[in-house]
PDB file of the backbone (N, CA, C, O) and the ligand in Angstrom, with CONECT records:
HET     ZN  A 101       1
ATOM      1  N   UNK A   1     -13.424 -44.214 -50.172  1.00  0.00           N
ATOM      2  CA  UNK A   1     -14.053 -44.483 -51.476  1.00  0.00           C
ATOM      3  C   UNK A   1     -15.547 -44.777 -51.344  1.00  0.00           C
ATOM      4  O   UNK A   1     -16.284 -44.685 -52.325  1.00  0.00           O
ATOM      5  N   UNK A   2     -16.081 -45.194 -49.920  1.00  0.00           N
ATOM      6  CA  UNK A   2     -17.824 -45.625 -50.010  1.00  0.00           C
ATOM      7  C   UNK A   2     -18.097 -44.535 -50.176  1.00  0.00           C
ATOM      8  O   UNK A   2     -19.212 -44.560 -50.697  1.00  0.00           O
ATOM      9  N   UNK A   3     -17.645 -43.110 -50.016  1.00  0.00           N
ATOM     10  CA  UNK A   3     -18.498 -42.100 -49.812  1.00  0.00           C
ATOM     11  C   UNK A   3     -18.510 -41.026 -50.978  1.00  0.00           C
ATOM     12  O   UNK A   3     -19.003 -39.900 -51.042  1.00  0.00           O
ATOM     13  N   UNK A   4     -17.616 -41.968 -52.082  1.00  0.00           N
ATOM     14  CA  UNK A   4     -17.399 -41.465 -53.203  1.00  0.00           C
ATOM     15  C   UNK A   4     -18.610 -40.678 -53.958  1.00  0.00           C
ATOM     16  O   UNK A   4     -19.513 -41.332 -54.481  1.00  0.00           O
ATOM     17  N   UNK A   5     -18.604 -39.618 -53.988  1.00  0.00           N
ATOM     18  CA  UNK A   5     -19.887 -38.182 -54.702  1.00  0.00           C
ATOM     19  C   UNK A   5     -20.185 -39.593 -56.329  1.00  0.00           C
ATOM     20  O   UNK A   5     -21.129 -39.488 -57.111  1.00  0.00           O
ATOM     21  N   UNK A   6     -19.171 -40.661 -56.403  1.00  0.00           N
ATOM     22  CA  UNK A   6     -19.890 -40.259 -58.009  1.00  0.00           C
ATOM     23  C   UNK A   6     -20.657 -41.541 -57.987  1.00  0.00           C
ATOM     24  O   UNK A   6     -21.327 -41.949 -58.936  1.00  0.00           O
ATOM     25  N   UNK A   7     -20.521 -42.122 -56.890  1.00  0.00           N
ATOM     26  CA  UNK A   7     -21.376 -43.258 -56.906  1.00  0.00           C
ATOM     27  C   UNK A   7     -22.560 -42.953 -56.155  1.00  0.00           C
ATOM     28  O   UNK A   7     -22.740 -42.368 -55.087  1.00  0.00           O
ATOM     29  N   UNK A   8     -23.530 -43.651 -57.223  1.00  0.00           N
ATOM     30  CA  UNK A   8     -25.207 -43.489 -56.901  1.00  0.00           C
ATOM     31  C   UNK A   8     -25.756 -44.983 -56.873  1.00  0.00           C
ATOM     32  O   UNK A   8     -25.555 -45.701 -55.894  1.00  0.00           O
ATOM     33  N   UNK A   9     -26.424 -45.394 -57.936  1.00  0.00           N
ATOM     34  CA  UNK A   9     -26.900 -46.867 -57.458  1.00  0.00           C
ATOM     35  C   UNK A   9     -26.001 -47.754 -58.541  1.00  0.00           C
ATOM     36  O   UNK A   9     -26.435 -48.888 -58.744  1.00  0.00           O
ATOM     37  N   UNK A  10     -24.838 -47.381 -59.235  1.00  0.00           N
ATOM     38  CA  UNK A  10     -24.453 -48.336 -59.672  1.00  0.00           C
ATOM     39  C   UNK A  10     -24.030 -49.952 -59.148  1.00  0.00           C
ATOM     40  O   UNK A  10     -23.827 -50.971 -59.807  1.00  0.00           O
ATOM     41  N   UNK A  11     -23.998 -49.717 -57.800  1.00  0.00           N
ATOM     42  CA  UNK A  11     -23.785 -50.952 -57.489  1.00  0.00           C
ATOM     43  C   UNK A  11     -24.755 -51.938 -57.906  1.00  0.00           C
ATOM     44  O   UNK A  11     -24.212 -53.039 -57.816  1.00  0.00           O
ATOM     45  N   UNK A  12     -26.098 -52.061 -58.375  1.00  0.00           N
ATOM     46  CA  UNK A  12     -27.249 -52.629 -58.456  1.00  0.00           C
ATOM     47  C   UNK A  12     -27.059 -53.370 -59.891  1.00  0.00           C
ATOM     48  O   UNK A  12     -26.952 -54.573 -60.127  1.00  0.00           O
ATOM     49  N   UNK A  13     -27.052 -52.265 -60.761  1.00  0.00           N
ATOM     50  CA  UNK A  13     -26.749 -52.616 -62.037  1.00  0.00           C
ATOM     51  C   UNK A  13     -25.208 -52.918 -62.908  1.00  0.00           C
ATOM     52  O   UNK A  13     -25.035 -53.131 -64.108  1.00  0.00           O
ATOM     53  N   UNK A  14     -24.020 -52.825 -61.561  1.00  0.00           N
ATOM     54  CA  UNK A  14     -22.799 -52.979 -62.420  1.00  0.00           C
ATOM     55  C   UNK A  14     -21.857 -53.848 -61.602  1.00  0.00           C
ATOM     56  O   UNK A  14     -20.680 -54.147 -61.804  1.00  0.00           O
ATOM     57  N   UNK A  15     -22.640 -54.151 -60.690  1.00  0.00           N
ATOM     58  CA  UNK A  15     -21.581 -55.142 -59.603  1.00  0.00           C
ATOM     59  C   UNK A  15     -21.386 -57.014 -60.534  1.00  0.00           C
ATOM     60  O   UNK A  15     -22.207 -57.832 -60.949  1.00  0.00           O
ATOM     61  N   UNK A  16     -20.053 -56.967 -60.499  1.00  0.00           N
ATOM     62  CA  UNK A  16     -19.643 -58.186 -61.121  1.00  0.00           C
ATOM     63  C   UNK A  16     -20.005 -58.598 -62.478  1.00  0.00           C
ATOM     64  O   UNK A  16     -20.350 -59.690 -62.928  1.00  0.00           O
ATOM     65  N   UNK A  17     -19.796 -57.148 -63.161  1.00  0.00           N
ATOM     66  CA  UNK A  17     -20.043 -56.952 -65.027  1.00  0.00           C
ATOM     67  C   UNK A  17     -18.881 -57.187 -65.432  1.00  0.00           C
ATOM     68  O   UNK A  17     -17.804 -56.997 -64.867  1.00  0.00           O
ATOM     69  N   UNK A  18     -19.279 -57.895 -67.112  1.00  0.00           N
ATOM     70  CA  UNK A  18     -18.380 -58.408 -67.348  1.00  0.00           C
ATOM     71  C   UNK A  18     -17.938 -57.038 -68.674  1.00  0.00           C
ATOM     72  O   UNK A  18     -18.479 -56.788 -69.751  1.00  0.00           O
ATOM     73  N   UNK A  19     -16.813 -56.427 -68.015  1.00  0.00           N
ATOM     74  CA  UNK A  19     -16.715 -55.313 -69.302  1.00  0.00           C
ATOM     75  C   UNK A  19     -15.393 -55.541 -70.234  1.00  0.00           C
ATOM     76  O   UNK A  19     -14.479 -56.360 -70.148  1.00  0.00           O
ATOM     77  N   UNK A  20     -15.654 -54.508 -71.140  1.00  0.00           N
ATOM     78  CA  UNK A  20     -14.362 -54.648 -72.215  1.00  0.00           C
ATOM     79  C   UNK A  20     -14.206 -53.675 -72.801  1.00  0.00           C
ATOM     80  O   UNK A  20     -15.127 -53.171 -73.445  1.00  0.00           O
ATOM     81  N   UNK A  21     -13.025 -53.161 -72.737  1.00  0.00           N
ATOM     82  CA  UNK A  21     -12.139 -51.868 -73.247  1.00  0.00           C
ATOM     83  C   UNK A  21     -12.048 -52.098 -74.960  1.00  0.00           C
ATOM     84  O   UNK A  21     -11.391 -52.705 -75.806  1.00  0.00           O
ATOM     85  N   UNK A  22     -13.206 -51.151 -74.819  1.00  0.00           N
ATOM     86  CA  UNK A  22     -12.989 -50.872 -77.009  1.00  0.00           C
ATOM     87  C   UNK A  22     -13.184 -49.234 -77.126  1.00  0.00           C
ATOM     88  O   UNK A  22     -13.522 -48.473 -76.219  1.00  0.00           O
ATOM     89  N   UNK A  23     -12.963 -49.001 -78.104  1.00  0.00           N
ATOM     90  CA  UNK A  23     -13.254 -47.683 -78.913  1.00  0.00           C
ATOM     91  C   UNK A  23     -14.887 -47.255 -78.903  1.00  0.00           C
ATOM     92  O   UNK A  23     -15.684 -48.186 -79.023  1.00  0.00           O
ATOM     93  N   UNK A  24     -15.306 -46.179 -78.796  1.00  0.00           N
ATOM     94  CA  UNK A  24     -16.418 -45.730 -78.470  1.00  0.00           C
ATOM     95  C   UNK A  24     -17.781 -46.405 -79.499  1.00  0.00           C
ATOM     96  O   UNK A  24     -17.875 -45.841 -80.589  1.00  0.00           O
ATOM     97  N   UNK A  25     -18.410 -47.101 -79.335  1.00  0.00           N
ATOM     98  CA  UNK A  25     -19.740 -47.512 -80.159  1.00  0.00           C
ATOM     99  C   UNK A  25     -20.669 -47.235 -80.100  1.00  0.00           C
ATOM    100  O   UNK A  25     -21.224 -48.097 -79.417  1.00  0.00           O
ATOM    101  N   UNK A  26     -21.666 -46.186 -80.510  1.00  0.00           N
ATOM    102  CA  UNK A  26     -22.759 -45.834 -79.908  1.00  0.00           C
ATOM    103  C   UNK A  26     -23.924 -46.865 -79.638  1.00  0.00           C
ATOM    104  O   UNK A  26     -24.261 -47.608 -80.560  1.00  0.00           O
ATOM    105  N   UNK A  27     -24.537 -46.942 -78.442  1.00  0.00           N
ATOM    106  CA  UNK A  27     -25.372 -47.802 -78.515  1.00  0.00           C
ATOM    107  C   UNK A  27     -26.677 -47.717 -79.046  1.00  0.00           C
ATOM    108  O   UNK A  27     -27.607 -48.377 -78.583  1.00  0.00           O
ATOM    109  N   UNK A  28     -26.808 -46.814 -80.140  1.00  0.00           N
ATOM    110  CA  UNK A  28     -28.009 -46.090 -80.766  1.00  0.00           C
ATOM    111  C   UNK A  28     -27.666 -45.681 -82.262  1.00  0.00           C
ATOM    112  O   UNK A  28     -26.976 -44.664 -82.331  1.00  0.00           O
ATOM    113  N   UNK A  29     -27.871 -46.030 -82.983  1.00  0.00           N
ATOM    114  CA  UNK A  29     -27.377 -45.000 -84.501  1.00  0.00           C
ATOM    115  C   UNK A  29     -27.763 -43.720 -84.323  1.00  0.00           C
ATOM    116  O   UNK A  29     -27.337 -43.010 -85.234  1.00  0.00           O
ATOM    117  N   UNK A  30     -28.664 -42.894 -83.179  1.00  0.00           N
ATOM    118  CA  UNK A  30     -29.157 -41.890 -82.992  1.00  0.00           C
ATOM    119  C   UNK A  30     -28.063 -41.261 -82.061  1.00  0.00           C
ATOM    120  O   UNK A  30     -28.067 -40.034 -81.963  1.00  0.00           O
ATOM    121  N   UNK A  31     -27.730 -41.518 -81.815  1.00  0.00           N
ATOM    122  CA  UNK A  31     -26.773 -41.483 -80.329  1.00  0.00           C
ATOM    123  C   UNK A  31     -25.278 -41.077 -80.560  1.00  0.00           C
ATOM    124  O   UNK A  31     -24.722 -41.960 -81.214  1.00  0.00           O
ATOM    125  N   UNK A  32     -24.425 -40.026 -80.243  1.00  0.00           N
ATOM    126  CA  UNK A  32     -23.637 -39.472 -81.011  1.00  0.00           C
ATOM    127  C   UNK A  32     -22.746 -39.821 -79.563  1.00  0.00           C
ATOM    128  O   UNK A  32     -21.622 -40.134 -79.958  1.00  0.00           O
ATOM    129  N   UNK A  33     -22.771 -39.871 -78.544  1.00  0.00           N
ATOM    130  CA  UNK A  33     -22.094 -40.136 -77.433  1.00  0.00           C
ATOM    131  C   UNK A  33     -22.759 -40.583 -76.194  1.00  0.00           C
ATOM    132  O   UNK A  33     -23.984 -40.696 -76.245  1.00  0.00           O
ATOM    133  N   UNK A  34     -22.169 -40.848 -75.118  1.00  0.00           N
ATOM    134  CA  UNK A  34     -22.862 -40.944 -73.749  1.00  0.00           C
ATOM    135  C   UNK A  34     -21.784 -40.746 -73.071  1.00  0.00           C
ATOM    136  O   UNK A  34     -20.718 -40.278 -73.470  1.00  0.00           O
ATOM    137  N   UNK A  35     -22.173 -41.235 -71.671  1.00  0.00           N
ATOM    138  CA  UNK A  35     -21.607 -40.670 -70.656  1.00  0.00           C
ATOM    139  C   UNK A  35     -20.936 -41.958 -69.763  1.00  0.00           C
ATOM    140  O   UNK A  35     -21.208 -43.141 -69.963  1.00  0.00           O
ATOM    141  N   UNK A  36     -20.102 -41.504 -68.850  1.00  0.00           N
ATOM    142  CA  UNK A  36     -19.668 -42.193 -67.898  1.00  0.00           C
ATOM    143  C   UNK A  36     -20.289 -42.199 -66.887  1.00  0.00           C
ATOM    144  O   UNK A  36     -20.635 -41.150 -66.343  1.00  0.00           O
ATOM    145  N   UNK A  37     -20.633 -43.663 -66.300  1.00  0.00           N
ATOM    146  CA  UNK A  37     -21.957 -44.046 -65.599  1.00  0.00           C
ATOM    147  C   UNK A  37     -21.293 -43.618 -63.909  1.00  0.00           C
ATOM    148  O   UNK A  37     -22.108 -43.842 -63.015  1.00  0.00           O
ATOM    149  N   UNK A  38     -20.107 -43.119 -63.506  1.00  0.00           N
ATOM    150  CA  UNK A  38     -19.956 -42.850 -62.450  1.00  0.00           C
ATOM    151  C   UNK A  38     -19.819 -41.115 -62.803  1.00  0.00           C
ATOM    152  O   UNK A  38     -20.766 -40.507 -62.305  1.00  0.00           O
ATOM    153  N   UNK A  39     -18.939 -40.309 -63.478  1.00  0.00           N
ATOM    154  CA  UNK A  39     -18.263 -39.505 -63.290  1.00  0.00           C
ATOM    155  C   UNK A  39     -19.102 -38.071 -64.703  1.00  0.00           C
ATOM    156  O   UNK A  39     -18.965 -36.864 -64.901  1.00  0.00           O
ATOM    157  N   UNK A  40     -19.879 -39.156 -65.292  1.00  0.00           N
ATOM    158  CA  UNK A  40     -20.244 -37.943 -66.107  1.00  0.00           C
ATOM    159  C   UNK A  40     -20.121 -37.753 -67.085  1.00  0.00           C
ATOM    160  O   UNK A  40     -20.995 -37.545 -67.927  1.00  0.00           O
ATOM    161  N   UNK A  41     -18.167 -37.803 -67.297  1.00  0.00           N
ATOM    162  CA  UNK A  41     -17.536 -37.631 -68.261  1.00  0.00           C
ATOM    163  C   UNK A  41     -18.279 -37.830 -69.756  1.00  0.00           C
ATOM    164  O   UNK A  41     -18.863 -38.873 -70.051  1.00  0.00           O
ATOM    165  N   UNK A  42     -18.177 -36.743 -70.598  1.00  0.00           N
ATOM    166  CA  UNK A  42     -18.558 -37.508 -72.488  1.00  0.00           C
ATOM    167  C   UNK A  42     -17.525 -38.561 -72.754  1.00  0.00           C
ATOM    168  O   UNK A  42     -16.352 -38.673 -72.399  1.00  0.00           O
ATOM    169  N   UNK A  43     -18.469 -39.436 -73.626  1.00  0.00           N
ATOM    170  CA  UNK A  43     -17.322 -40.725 -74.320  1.00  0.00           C
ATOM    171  C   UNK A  43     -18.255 -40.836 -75.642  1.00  0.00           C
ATOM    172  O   UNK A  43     -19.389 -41.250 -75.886  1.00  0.00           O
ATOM    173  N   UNK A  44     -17.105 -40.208 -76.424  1.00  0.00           N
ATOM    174  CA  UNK A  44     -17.481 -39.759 -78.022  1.00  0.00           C
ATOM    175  C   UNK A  44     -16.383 -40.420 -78.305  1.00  0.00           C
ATOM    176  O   UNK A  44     -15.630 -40.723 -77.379  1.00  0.00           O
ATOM    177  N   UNK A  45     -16.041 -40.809 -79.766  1.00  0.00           N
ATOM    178  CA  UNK A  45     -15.493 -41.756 -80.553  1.00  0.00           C
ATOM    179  C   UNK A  45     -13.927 -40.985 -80.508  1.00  0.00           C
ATOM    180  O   UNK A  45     -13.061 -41.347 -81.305  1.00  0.00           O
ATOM    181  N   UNK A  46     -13.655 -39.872 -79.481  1.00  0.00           N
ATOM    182  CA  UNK A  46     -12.420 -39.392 -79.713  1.00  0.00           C
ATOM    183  C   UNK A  46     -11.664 -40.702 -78.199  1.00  0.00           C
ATOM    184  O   UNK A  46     -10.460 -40.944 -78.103  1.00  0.00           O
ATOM    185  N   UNK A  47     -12.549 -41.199 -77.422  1.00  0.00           N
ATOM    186  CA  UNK A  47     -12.327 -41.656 -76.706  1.00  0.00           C
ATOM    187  C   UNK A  47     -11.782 -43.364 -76.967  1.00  0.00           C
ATOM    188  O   UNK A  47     -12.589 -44.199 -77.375  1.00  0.00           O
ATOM    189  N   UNK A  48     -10.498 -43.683 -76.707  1.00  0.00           N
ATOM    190  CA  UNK A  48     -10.215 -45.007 -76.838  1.00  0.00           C
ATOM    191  C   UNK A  48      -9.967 -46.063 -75.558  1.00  0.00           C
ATOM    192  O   UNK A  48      -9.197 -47.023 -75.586  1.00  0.00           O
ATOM    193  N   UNK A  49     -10.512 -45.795 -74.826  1.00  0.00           N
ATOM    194  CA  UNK A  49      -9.835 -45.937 -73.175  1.00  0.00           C
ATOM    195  C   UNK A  49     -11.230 -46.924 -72.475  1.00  0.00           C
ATOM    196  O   UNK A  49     -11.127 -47.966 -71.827  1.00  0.00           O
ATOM    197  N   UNK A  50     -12.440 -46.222 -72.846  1.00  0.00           N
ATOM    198  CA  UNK A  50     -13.510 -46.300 -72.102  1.00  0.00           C
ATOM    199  C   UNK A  50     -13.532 -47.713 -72.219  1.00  0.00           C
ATOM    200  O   UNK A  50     -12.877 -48.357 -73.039  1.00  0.00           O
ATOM    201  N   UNK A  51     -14.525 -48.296 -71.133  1.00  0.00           N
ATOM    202  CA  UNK A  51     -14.727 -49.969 -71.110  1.00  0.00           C
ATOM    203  C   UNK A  51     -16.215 -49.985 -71.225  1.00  0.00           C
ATOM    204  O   UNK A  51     -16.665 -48.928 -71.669  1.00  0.00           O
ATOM    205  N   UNK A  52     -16.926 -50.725 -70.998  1.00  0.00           N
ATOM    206  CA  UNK A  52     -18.609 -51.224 -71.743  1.00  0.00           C
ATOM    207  C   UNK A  52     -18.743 -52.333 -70.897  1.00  0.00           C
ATOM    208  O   UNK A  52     -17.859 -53.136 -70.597  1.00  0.00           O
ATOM    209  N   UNK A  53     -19.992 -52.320 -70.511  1.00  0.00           N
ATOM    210  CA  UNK A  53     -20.559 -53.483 -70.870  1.00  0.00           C
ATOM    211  C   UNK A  53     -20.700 -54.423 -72.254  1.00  0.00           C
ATOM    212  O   UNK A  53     -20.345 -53.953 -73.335  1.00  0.00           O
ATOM    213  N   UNK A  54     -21.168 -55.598 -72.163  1.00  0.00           N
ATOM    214  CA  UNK A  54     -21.504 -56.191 -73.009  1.00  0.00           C
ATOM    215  C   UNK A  54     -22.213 -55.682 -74.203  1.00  0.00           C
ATOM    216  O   UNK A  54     -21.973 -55.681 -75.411  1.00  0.00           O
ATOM    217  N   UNK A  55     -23.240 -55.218 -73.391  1.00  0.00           N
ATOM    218  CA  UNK A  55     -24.275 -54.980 -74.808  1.00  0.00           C
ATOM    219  C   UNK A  55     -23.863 -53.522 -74.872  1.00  0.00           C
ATOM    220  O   UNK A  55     -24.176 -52.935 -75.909  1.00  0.00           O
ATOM    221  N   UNK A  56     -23.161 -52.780 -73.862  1.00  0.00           N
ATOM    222  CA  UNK A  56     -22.231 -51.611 -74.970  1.00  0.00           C
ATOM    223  C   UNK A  56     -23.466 -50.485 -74.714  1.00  0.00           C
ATOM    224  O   UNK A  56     -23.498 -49.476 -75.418  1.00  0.00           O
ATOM    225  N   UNK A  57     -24.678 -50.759 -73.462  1.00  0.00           N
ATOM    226  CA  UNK A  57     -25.188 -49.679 -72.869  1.00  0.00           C
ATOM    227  C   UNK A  57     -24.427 -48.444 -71.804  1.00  0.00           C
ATOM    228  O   UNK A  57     -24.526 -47.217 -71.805  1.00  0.00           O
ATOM    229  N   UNK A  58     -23.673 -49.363 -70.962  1.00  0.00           N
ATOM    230  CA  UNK A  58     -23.629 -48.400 -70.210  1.00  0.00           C
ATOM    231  C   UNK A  58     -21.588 -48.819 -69.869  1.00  0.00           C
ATOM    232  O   UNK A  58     -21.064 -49.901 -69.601  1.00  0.00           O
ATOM    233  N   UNK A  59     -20.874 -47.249 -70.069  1.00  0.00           N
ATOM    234  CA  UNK A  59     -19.900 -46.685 -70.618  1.00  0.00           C
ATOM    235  C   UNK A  59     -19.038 -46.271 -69.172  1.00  0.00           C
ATOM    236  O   UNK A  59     -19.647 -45.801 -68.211  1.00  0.00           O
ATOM    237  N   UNK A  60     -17.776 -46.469 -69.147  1.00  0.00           N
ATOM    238  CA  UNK A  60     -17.353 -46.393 -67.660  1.00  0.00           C
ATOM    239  C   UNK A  60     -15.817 -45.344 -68.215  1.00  0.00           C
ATOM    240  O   UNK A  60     -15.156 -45.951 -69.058  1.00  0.00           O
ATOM    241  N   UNK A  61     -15.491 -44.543 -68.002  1.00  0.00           N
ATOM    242  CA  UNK A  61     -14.182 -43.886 -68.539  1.00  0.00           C
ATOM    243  C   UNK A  61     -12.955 -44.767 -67.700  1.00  0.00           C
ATOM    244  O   UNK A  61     -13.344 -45.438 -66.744  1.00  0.00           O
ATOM    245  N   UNK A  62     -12.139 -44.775 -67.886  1.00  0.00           N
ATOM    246  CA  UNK A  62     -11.259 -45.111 -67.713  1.00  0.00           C
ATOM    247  C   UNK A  62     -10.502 -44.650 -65.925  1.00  0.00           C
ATOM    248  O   UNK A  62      -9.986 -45.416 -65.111  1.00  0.00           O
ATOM    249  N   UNK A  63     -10.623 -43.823 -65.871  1.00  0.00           N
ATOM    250  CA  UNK A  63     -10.405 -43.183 -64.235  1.00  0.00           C
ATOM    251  C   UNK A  63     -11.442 -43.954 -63.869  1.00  0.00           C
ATOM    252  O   UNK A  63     -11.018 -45.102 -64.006  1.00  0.00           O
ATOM    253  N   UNK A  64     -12.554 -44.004 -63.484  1.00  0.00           N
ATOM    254  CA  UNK A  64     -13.171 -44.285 -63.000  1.00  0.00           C
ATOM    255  C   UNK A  64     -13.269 -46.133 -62.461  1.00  0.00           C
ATOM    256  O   UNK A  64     -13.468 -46.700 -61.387  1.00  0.00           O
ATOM    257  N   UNK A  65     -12.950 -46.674 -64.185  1.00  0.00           N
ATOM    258  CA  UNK A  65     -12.555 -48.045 -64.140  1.00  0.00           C
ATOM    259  C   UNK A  65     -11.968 -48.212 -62.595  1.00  0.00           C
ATOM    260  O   UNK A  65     -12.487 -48.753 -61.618  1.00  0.00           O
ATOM    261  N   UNK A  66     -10.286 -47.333 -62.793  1.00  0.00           N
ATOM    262  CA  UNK A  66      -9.185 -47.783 -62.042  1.00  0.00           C
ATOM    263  C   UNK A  66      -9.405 -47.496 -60.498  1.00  0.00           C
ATOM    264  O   UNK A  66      -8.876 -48.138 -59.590  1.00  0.00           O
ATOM    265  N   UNK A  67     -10.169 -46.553 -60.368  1.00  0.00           N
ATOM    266  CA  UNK A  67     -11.252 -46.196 -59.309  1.00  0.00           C
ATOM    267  C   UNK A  67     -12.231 -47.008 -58.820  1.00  0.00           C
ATOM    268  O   UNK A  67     -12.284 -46.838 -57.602  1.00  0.00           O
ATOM    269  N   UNK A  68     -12.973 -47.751 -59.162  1.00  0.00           N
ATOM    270  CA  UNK A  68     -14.010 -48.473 -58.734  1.00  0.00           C
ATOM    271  C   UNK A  68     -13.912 -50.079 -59.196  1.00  0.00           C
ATOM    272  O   UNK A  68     -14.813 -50.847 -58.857  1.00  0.00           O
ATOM    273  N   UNK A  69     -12.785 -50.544 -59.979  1.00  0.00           N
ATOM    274  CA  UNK A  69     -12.453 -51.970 -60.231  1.00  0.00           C
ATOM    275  C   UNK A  69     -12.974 -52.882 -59.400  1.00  0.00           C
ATOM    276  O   UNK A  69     -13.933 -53.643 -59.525  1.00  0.00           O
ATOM    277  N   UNK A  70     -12.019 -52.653 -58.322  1.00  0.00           N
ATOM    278  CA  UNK A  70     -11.967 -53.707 -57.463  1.00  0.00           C
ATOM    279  C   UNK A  70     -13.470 -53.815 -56.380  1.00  0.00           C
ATOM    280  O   UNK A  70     -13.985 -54.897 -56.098  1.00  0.00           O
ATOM    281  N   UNK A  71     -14.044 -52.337 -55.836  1.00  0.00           N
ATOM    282  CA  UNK A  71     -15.343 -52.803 -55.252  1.00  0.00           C
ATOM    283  C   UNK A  71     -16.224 -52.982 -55.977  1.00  0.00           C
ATOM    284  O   UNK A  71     -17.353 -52.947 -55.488  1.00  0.00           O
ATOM    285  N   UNK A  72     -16.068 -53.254 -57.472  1.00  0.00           N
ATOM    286  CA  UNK A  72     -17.209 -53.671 -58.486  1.00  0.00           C
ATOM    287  C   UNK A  72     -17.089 -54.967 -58.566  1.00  0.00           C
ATOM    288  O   UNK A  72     -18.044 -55.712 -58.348  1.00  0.00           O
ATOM    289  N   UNK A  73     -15.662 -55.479 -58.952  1.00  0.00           N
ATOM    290  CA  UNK A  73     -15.311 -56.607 -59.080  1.00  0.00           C
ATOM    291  C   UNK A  73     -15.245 -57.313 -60.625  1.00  0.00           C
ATOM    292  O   UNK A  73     -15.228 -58.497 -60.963  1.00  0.00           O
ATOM    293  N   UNK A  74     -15.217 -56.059 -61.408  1.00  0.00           N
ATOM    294  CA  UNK A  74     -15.431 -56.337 -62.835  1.00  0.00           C
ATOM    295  C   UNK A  74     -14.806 -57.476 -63.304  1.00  0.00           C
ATOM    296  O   UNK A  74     -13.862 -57.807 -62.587  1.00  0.00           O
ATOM    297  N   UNK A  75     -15.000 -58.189 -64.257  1.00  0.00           N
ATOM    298  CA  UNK A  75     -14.162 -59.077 -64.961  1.00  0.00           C
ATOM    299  C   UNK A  75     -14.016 -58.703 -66.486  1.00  0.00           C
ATOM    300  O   UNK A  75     -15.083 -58.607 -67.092  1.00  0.00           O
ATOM    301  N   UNK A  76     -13.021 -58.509 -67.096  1.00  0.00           N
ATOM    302  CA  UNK A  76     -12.557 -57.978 -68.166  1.00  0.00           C
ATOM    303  C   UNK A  76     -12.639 -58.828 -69.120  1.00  0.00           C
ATOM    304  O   UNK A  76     -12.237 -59.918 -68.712  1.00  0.00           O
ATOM    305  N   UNK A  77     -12.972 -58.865 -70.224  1.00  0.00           N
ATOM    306  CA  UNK A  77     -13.301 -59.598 -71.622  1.00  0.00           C
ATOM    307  C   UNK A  77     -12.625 -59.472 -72.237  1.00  0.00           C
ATOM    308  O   UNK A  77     -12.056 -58.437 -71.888  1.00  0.00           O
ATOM    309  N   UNK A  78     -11.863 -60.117 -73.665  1.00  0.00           N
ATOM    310  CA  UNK A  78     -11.303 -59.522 -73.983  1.00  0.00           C
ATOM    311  C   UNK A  78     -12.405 -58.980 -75.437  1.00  0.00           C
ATOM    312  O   UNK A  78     -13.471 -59.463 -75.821  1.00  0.00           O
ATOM    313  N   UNK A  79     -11.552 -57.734 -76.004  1.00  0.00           N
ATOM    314  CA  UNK A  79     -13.091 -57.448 -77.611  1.00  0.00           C
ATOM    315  C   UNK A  79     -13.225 -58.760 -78.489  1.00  0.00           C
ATOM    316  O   UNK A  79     -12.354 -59.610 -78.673  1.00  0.00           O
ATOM    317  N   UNK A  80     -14.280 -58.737 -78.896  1.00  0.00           N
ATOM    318  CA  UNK A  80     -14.033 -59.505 -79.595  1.00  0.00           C
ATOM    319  C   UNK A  80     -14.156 -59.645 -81.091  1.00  0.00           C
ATOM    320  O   UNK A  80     -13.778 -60.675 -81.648  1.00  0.00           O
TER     321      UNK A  80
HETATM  322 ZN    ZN A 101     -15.815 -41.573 -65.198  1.00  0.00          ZN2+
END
């Protein structure tokens, strides 16, 4: 898994985030979707799976979650 293609520098900006599994929110009224910060993937409002950060910048799909959990070390929120 260190040598995982989809990890780049997220460790910097996502190690020990506190995320939470909601329905897609754009973080822009301009902003019609984004992406999954490891894998790419679109996460458009057909998506119910994806998890967030807090402030709901930066978007993690769900594989990826279950994929990189534990060497992130996320802690899960619940929505609120
Ligand atoms: Zn992904």
């Amino acid at each position: 898994m260190k040598n995982d293609r989809r990890l780049t520098n997220q460790i910097d900006y996502l190690f020990g985030k506190e995320l939470t599994q909601v329905p897609y929110v754009p973080y822009s009224e301009n902003w019609t979707h984004d992406h999954c910060a490891f894998c790419s993937e679109t996460i458009d409002e057909t998506e119910k799976d994806a998890y967030c950060t807090e402030d709901r910048y930066h978007w993690i799909c769900k594989d990826c979650f279950n994929d990189f959990k534990e060497m992130f070390n996320w802690k899960i929120t619940e929505q609120k």
